[in-house]
C-alpha positions in Angstrom: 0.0 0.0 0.0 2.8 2.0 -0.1 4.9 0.9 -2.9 8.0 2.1 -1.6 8.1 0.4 1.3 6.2 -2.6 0.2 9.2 -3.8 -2.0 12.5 -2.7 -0.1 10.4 -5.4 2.3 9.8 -7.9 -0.6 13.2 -7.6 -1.5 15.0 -7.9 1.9 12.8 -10.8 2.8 14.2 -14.1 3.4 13.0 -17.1 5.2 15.6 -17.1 7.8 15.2 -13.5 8.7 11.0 -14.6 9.2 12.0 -17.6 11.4 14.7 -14.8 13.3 12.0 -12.7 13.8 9.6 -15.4 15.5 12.4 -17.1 17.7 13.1 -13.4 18.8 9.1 -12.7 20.0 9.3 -15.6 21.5 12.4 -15.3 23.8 10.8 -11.6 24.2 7.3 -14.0 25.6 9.3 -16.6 27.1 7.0 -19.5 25.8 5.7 -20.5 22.3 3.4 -18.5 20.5 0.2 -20.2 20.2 -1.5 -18.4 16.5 0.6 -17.7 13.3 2.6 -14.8 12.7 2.2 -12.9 9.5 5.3 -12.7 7.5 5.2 -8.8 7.1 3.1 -5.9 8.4 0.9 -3.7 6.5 2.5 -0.3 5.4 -0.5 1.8 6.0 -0.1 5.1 4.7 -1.0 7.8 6.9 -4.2 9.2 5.2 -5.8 5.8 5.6 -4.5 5.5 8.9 -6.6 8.3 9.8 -9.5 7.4 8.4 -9.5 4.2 10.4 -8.9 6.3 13.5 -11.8 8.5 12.1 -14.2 6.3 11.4 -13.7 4.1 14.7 -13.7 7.4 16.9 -17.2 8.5 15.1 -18.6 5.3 15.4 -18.1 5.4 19.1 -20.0 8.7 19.3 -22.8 6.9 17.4 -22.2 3.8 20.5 -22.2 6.3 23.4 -25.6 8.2 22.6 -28.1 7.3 25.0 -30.4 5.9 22.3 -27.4 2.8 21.6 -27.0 2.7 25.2 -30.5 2.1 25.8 -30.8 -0.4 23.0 -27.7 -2.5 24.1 -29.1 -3.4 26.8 -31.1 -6.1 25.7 -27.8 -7.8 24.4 -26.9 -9.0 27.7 -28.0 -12.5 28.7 -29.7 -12.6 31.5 -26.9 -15.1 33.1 -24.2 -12.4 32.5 -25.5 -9.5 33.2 -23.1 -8.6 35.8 -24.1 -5.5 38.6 -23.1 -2.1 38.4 -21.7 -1.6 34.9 -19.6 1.6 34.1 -21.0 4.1 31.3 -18.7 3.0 28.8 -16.3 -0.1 28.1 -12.7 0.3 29.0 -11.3 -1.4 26.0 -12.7 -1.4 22.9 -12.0 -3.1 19.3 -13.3 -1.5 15.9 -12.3 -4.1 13.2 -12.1 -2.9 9.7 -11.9 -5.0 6.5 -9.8 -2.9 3.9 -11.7 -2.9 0.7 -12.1 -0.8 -2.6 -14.6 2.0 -2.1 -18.3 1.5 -3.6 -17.5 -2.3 -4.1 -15.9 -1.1 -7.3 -12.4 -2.9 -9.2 -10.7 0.4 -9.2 -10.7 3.4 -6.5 -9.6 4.3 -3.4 -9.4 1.9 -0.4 -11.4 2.0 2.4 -12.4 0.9 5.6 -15.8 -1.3 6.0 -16.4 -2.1 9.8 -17.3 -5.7 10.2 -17.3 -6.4 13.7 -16.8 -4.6 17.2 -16.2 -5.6 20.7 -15.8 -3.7 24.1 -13.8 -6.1 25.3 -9.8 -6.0 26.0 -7.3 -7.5 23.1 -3.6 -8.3 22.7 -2.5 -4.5 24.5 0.7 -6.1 25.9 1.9 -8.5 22.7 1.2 -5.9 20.2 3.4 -3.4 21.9 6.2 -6.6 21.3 5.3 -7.5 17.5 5.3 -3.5 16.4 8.8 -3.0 18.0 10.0 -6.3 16.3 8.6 -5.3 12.9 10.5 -1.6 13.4 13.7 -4.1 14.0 12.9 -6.3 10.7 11.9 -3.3 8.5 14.1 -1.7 5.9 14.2 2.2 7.9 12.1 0.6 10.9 13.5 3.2 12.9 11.4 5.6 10.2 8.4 3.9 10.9 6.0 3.9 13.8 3.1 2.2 15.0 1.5 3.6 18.1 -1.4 6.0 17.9 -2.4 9.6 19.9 1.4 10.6 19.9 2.2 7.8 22.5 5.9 6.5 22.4 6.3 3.1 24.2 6.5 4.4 27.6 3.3 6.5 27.3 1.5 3.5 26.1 2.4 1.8 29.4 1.7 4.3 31.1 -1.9 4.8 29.8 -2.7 1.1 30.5 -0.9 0.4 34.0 -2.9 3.1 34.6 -6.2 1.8 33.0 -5.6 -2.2 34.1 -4.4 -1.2 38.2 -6.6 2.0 38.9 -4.7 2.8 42.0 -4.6 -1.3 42.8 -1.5 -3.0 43.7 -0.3 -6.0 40.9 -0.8 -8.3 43.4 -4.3 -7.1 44.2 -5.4 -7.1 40.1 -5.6 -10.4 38.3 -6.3 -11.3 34.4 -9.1 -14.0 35.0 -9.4 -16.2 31.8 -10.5 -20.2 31.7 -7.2 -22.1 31.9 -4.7 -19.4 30.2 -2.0 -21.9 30.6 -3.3 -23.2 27.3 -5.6 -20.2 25.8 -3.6 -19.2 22.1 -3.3 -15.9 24.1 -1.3 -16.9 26.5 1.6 -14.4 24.9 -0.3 -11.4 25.5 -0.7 -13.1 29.0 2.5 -13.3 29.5 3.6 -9.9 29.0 1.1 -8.2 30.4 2.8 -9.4 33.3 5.9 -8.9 32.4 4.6 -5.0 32.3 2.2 -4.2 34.4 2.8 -7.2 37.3 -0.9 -8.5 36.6 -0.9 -12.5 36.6 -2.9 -14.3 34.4 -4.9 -16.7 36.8 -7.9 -19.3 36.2 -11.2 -18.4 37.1 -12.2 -22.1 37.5 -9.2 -21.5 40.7 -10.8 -18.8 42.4 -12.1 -19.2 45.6 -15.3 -17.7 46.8 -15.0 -15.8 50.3 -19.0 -14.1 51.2 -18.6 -11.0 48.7 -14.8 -11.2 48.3 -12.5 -13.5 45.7 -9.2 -15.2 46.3 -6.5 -16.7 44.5 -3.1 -18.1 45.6 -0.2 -16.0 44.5 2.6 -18.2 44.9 1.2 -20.0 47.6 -0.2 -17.3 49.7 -4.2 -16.2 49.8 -4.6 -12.9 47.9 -7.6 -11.1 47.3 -8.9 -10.1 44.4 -9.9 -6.5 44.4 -10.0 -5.8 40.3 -10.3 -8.2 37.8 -8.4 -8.1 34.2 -11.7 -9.5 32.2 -10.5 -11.9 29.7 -13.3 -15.1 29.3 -15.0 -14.9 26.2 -18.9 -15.9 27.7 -19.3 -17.7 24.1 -16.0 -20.0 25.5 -17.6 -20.6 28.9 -20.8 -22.2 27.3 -19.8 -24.3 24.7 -17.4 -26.3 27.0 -20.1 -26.2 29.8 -17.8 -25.0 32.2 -19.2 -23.6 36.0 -17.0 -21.4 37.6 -17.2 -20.8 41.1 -18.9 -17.8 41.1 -22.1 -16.6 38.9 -21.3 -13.5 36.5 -24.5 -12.3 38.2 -23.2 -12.1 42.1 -22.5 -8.9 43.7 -18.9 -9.0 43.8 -17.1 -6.8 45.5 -15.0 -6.3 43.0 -13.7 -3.8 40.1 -13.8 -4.8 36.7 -11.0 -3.7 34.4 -13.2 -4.2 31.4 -17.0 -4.8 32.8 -18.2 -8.1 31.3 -21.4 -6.4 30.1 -19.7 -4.4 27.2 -18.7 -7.5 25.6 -22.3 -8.1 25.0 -23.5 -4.4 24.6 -21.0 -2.9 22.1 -21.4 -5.9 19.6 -22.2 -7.1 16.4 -25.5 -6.6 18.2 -24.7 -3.0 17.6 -24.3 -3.2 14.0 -27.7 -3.1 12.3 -28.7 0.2 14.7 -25.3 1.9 13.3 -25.7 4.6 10.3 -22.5 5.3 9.6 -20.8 5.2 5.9 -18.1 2.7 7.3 -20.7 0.2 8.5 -22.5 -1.9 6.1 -26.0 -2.7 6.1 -26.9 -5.6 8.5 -30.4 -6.7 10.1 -31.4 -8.8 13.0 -33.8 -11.9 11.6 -35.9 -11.4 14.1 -36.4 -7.7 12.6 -36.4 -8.7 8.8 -39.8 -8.6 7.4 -38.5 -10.6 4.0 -34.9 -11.1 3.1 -33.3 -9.1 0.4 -33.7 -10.4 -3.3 -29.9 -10.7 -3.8 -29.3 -13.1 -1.0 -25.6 -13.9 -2.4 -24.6 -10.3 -1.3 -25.4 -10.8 2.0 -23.5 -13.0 5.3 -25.4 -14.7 7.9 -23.8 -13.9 11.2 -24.7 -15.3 14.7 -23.5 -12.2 16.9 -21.6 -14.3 19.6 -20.0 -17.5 18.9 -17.0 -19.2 20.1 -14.0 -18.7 17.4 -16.0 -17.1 15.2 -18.3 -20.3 13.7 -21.0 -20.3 12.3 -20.9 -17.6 9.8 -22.1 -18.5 6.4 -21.0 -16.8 3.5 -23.5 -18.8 1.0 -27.3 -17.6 2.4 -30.3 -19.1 0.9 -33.8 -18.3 2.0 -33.3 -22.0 3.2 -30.7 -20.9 5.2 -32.8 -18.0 6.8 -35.9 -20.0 7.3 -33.9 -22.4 9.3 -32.8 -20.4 11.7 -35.0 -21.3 15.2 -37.3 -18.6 16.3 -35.4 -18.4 20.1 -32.2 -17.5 17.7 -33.6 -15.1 15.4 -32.7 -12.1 17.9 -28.8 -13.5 17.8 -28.4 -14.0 14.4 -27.4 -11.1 11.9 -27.8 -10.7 8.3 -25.3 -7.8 7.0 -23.8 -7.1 3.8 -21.0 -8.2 2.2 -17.3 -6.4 2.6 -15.3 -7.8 0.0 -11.8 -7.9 0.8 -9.1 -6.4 -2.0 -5.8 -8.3 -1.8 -3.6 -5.7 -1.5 -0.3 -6.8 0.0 2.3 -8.0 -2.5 4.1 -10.9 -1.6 7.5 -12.7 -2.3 5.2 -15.6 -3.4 2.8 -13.8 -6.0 -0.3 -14.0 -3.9 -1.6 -11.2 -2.7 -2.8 -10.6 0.7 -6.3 -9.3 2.3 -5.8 -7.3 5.5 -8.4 -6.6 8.5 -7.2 -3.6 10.6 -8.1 -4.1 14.7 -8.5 -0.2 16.3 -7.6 -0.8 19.8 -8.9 2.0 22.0 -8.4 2.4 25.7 -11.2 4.5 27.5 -10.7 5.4 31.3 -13.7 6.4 33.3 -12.4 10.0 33.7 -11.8 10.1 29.9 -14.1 12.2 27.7 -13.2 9.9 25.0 -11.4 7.0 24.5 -7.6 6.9 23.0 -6.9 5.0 20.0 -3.5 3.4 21.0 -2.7 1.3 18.4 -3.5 -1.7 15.7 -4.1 -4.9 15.1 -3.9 -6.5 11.9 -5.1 -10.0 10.6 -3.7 -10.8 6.7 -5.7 -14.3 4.7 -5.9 -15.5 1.6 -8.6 -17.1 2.1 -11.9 -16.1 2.1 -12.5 -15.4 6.1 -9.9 -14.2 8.3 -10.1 -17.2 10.8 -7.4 -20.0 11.0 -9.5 -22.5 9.0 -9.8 -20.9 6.1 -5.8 -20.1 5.7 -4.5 -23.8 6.5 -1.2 -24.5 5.4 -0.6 -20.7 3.8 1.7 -18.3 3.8 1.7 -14.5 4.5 -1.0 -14.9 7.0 -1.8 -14.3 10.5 -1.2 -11.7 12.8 0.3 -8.8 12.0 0.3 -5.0 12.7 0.8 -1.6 10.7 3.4 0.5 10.1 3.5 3.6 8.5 6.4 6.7 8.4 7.0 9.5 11.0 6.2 12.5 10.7 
């Protein structure tokens, strides 16, 4: 996307350097990393670049009116609808699919928003793979990759700050179902490496009147703010019952309340009117489904790893799925991807670019603080449809100094 850049890249590229890179993230980690590393990041030239942050920030205007908030309420299941949620999420992700404006062959690119969560991602790891990118990159030192004028120590500032809240480490935990073996477990990993906050299994917790407790090297510590990282959607499908209910009055803080993961959704998408967001319905809304059905993607708005999406609707499809379901399930437009990165092989790459925001409660706004990026060649972003490819995976953006 910026030619320039794009094929001193190409042309430095080897094989070795790639595996270099990887052995050198994961010394940085200190265990193996768990998902695949894209070969390269994308160059993202700066006008796009703001445009993301643009769109993402105006779309969170659209989120934080109290006509949204009112509406995302009824996203919350009635089993997780935790007490005393916050006015806002703490962390929020505003993933945009990079394709050619108007759906046309030729034009600019542009962002198309195709999912968002308020829910924390990889803060700590992606600090790690931009800094070994700058490394790897033909005038890295040219490049950056942070957002809001951070440098690296304002960044962890801005989250110590966001994840402890005046808590000490020991006092903070990131709860997950067994993070020993969650694909995350880098990000785990350094997020205790910077901030001190240990990633610890909620099924380990131990229930005391209003208070949790965990063992921190072998001594009772209480829990006093709690790092939300279990995906609800996880929690179901492997039937697992944690020692507390999602619904007790706790007394504790959450560092991301477990609400937002359900209110700032997908489930947010077909009440959006925004040019970035494509059109998207809730079955249970739909009065009849659109006459060009193979323009359209049938999401269900939480599911574990992403299944279920079908990319191949029929009215079959539709009328198929149960009435008790019809309220989860979205119908939205397609986004098609443009393959846009160059590669060493001759394929070309599609790229989805993760806005990571942080959004204190004394904030007026949140801070975009940097991104995410997720490059396929195959026709979904997910692992399953990139098996056995190169050029894939995750990734972040670069993109030159000012």
């Amino acid at each position: 996307m910026i030619p320039a850049l794009r094929e001193a890249y190409n042309t430095a590229f080897s094989d070795e350097k790639y595996a270099s890179y990887k052995a050198g993230l994961e010394r940085e980690v200190g265990c193996p990393i768990a998902f695949r590393m894209a070969e390269t990041p994308l160059f993202l030239p700066p006008a796009l670049r703001d445009e993301i942050v643009r769109n993402g920030l105006e779309i969170v205007r659209l989120l934080a009116t109290p006509e949204h908030q009112a509406y995302s309420l009824a996203a919350v299941p009635p089993d997780f609808d935790a007490p005393r949620c916050d006015d806002h999420p703490l962390f929020l992700q505003v993933d945009f699919a990079l394709a050619r404006g108007g759906g046309q062959t030729v034009g600019p690119i542009v962002p198309r928003l195709i999912e968002l969560q308020g829910f924390p991602s990889l803060y700590a790891f992606q600090l790690f793979q931009g800094r070994a990118f700058q490394r790897i990159a033909p005038g890295g030192e040219r490049l950056g990759f942070l957002l809001s004028d951070l440098d690296d120590d304002r960044f962890v500032s801005l989250l110590g700050g966001s994840l402890l809240a005046g808590h000490s480490a020991e006092n903070v935990v990131l709860l997950d179902l067994d993070p020993e073996h969650q694909k995350t477990k880098a990000d785990f990993r350094l997020t205790e490496r910077l901030w001190g906050v240990r990633a610890v299994d909620a099924s380990s917790v131990e229930v005391r009147g209003r208070e949790l407790w965990y063992s921190r090297d072998g001594r009772p510590t209480r829990i006093e703010r709690i790092y939300n990282r279990i995906v609800p959607d996880e929690l179901q499908a492997k039937g697992i019952a944690l020692p507390f209910r999602f619904t007790d009055d706790l007394d504790v803080e959450w560092a991301g309340h477990p609400n937002w993961y359900f209110r700032w959704s997908k489930h947010s998408m077909p009440w959006l009117r925004h040019p970035a967001v494509p059109e998207a319905h809730l079955l249970s809304l739909l009065d009849r489904p659109p006459a060009d059905l193979e323009g359209w993607v049938l999401k269900p708005l939480f599911a574990f790893a992403g299944s279920g999406v079908n990319l191949d609707v029929s009215a079959v499809d539709l009328d198929a799925v149960p009435m008790a379901r019809r309220s989860q399930t979205m119908l939205m437009r397609k986004v098609v991807y443009e393959p846009l990165i160059e590669t060493v092989g001759g394929l070309r790459s599609k790229a989805e670019v993760r806005l990571m925001l942080v959004w204190p409660a004394s904030d007026a706004a949140p801070t975009p603080v940097t991104t995410l990026v997720r490059l396929s060649h195959g026709r979904m972003m997910g692992v399953d449809f990139n098996l056995n490819r190169t050029w894939v995976g995750s990734s972040t953006s670069l993109w030159p100094l000012d």
